[in-house]
N, C-alpha and C positions, 0 to 999 in steps of 0.2 A: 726281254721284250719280244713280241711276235711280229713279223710283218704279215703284208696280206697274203703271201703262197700261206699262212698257218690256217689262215681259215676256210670252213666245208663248210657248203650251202648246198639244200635239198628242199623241195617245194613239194606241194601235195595241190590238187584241183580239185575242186568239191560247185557243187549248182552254183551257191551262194557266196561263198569265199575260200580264199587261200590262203593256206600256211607255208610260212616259210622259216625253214630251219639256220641256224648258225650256230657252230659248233669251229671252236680259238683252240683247239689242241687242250683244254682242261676240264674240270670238272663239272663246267656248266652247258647249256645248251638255251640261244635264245627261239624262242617262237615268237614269229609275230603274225596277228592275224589278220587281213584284207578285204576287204568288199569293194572293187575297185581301187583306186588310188586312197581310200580313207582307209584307218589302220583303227580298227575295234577292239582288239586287244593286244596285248604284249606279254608274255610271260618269259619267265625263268624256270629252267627245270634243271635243278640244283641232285649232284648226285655226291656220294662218299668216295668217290675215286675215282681218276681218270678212263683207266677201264672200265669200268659203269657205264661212263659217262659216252664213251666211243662206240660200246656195244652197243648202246641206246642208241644213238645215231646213225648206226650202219646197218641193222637190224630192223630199226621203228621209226624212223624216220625217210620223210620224203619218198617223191618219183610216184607215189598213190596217187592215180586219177580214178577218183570217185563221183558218184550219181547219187543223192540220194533222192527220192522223189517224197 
């Protein structure tokens, strides 16, 4: 079982909304998406291996503060 030191959080800033990443030490990574305190989307981004899944995360994910206009 994982406690909370297992899990890595990374957020991105965009005009409109934010993503925020979480990524439990395995193969998945959740995104959730924000416009304020209301949550527009949710996904999963489901990978073949843990290594996949870390590289995605430490690589593609989060700390992007974006503009788009």
């Amino acid at each position: 079982m994982y406690d909370s030191d297992d899990l890595m959080r990374k957020h991105e800033l965009y005009t409109d909304y934010q993503d925020y990443f979480e990524y439990l030490v395995n193969a998945e990574i959740e995104r959730i998406r924000k416009q304020g305190e209301k949550t527009i989307r949710h996904d999963w981004i489901i990978f073949d291996t843990v290594d996949e899944a870390m590289d995605f995360f430490n690589d593609r994910c989060g700390e992007f503060v974006g503009y788009y206009a």
